[in-house]
SETI-882606 format. One record per residue: residue number from 1; residue in three letters; x, y, z of N, C-alpha, C, O, CB in turn. Coordinates in steps of 0.02 Angstrom, whole numbers. Glycine has a CB too. Layout:
N
   k   r    nxx    nyy    nzz   caxx   cayy   cazz    cxx    cyy    czz    oxx    oyy    ozz   cbxx   cbyy   cbzz
 NUM ALA      X      Y      Z      X      Y      Z      X      Y      Z      X      Y      Z      X      Y      Z
...
//
This chain:
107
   k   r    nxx    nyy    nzz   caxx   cayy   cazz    cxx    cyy    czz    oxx    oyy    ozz   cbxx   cbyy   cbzz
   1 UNK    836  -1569   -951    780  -1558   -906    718  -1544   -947    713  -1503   -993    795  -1499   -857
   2 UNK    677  -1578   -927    603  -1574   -963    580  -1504   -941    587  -1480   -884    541  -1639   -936
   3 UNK    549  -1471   -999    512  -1407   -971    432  -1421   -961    397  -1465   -985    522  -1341  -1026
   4 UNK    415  -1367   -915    331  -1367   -898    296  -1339   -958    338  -1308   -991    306  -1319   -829
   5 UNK    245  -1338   -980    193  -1330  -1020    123  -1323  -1018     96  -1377  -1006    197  -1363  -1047
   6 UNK     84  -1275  -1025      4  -1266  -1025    -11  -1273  -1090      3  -1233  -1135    -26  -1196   -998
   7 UNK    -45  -1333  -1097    -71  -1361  -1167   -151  -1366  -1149   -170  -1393  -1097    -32  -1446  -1191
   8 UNK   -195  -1337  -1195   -263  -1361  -1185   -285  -1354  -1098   -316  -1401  -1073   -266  -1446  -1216
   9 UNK   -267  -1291  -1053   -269  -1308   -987   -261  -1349   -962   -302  -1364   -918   -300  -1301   -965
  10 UNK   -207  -1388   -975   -151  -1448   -960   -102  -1452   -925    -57  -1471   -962   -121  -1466  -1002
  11 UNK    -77  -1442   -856     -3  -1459   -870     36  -1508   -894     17  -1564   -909     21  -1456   -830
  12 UNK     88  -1488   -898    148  -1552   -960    215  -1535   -931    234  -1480   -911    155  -1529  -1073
  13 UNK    241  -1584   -933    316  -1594   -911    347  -1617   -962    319  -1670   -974    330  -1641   -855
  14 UNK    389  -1608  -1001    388  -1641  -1070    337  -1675  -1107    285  -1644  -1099    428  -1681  -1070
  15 UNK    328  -1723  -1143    276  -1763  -1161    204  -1786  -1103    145  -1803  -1110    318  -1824  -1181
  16 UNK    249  -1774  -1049    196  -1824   -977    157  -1744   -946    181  -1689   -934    273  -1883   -880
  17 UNK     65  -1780   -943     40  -1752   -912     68  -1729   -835    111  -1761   -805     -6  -1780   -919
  18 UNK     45  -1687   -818     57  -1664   -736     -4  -1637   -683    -25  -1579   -685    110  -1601   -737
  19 UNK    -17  -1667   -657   -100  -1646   -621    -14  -1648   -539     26  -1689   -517   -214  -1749   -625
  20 UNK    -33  -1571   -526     -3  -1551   -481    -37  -1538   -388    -62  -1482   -383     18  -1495   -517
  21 UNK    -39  -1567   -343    -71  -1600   -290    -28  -1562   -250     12  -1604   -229    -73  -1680   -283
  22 UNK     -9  -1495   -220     16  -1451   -191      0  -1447   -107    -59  -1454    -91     -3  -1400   -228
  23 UNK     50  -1435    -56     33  -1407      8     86  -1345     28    133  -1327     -8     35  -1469     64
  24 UNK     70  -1321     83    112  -1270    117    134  -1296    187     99  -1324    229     72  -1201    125
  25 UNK    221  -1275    189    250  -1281    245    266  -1226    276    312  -1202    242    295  -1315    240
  26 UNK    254  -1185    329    257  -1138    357    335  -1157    393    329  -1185    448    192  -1126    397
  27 UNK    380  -1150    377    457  -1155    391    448  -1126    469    459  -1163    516    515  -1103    331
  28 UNK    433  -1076    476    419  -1042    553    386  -1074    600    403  -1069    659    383   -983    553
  29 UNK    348  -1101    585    293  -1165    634    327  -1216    626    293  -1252    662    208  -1187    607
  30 UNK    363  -1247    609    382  -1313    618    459  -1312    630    491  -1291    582    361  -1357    557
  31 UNK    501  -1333    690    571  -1347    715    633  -1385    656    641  -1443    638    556  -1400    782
  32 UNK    657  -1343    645    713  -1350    597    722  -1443    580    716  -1474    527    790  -1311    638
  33 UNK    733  -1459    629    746  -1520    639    688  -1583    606    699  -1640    586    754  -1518    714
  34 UNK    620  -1541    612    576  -1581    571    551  -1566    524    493  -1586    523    536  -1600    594
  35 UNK    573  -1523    455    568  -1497    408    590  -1567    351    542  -1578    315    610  -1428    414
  36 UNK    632  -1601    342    616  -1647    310    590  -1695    327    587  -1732    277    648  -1660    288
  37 UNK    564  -1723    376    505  -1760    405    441  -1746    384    408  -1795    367    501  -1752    470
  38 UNK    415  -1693    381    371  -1658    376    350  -1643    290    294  -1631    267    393  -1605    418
  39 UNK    400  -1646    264    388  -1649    187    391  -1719    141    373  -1727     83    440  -1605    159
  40 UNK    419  -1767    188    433  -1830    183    336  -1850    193    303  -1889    158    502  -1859    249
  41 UNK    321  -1823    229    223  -1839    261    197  -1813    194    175  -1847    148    179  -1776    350
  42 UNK    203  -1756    196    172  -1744    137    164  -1752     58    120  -1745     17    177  -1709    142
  43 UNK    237  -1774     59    233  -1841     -3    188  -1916     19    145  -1943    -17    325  -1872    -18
  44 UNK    209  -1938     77    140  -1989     96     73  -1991     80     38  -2040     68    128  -1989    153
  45 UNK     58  -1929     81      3  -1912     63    -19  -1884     -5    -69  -1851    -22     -9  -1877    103
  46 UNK     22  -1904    -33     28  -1916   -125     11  -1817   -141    -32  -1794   -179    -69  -1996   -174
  47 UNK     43  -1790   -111     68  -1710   -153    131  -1734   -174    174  -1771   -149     79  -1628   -101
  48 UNK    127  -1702   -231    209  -1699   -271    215  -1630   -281    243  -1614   -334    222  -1741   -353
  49 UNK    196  -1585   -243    223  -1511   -233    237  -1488   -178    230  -1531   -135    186  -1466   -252
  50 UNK    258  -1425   -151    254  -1390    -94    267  -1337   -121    288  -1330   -178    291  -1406    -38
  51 UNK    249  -1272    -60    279  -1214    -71    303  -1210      7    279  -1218     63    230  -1152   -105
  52 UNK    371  -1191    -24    415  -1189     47    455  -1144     45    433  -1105      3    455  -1247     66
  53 UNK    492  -1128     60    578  -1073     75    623  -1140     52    672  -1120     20    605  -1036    192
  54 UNK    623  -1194     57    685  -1235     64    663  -1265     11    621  -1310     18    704  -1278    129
  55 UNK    689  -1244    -57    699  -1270   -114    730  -1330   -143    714  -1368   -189    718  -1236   -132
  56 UNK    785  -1327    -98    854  -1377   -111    821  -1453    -64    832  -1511    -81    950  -1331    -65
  57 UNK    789  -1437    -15    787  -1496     19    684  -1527    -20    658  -1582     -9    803  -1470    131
  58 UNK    662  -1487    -47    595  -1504    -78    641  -1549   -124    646  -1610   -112    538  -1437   -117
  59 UNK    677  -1518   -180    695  -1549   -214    755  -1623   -215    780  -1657   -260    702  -1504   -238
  60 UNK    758  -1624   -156    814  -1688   -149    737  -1739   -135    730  -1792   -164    894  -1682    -61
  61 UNK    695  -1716    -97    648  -1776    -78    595  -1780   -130    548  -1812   -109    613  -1767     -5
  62 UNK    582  -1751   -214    566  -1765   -254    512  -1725   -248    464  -1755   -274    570  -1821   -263
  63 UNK    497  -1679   -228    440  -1623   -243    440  -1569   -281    485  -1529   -274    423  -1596   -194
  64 UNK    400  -1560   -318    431  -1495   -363    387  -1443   -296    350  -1461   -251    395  -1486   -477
  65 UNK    412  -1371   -317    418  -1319   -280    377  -1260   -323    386  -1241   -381    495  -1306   -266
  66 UNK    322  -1235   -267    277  -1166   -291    312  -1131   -271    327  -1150   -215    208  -1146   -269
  67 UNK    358  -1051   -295    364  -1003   -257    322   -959   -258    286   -955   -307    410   -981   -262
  68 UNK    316   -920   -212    277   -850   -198    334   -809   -183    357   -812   -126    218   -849   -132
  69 UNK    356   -778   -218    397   -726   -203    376   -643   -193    340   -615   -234    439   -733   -251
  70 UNK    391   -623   -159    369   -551   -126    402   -541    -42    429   -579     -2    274   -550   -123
  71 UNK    380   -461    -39    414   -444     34    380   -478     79    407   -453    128    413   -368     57
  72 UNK    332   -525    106    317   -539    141    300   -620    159    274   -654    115    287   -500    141
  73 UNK    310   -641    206    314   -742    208    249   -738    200    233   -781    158    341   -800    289
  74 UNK    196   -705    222    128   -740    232     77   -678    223     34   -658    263    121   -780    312
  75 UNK     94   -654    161     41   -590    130    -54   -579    121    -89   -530    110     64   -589     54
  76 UNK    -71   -655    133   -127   -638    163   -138   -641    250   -196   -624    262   -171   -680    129
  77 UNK   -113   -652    293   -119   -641    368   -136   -551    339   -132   -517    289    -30   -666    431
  78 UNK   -158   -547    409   -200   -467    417    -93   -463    424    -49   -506    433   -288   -436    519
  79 UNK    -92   -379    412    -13   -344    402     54   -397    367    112   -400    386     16   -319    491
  80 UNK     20   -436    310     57   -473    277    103   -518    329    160   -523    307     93   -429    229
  81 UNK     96   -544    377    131   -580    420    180   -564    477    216   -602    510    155   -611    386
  82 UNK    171   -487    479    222   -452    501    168   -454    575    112   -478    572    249   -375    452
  83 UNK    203   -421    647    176   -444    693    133   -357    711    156   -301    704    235   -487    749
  84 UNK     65   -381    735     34   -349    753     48   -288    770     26   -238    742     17   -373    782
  85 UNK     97   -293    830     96   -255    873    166   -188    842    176   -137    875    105   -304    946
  86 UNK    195   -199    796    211   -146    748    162   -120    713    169   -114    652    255   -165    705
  87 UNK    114   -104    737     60    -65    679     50     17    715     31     65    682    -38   -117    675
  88 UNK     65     18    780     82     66    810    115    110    785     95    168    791    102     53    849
  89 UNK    182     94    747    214    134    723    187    193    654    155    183    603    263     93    711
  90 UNK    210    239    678    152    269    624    187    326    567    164    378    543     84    315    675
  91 UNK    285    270    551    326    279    509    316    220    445    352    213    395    392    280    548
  92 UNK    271    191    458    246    119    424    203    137    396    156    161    428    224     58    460
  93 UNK    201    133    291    157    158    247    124     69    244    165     27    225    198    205    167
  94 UNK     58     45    263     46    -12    250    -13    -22    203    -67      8    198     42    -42    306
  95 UNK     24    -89    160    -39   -109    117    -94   -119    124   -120   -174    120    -40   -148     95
  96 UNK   -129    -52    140   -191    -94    160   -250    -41    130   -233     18    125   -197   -111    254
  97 UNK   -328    -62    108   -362    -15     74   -419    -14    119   -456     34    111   -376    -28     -1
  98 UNK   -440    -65    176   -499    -50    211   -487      4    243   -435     32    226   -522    -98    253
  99 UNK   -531     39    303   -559     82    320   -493     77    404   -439    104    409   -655     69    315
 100 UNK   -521     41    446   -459    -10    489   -388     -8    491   -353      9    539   -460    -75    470
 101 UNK   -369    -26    435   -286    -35    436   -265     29    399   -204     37    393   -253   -111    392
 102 UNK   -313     85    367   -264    160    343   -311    200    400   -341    250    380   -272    199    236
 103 UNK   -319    183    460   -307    228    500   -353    299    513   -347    352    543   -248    240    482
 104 UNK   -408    262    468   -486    309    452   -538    279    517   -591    310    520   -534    281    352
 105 UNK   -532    242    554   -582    202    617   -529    204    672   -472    179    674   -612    107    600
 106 UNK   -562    238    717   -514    231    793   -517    150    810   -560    112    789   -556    283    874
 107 UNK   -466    134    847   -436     52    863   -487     36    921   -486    -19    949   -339     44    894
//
């Protein structure tokens, strides 16, 4: 297996340049059933990346794969992706530094 490489702010895949053309699949928005359809499009559209949850199936249809790994699917949405209406709870230490979400401004 060829390894990746930053040469001269380059990427490299072994010897071969790599200019990497990336999208996002929100696994939650789109029906199980059309998840390789849907990445199948986006190779149409000449990305040879994704960042997805489904690693195994990026990689059978020839995409290499961004992860973002961390506690949360979608860490910039306001409460990292988690749903609103748990913010009520007020056993929940949340990431947050504005004024708004630590609970310094009435709602």
């Amino acid at each position: 297996m060829a390894s990746l490489q930053i040469r001269n702010e380059t990427f490299y895949l072994g010897d071969r340049q790599l200019m990497v053309f990336s999208g996002a699949m929100h696994y939650f928005r789109v029906l199980p059933d059309y998840w390789k359809d849907r990445m199948l499009r986006l190779k149409a559209c000449g990305l040879n990346a994704l960042e997805t949850k489904y690693v195994q199936l990026a990689h059978e249809l020839g995409l290499f794969v961004i992860l973002r790994p961390g506690p949360y699917i979608c860490s910039e949405w306001e409460f990292g992706g988690l749903p609103r209406d748990i913010s009520v709870a007020k056993t929940i230490a949340w990431l947050a530094t504005d004024l708004y979400h630590c609970g310094s401004l009435p709602s």
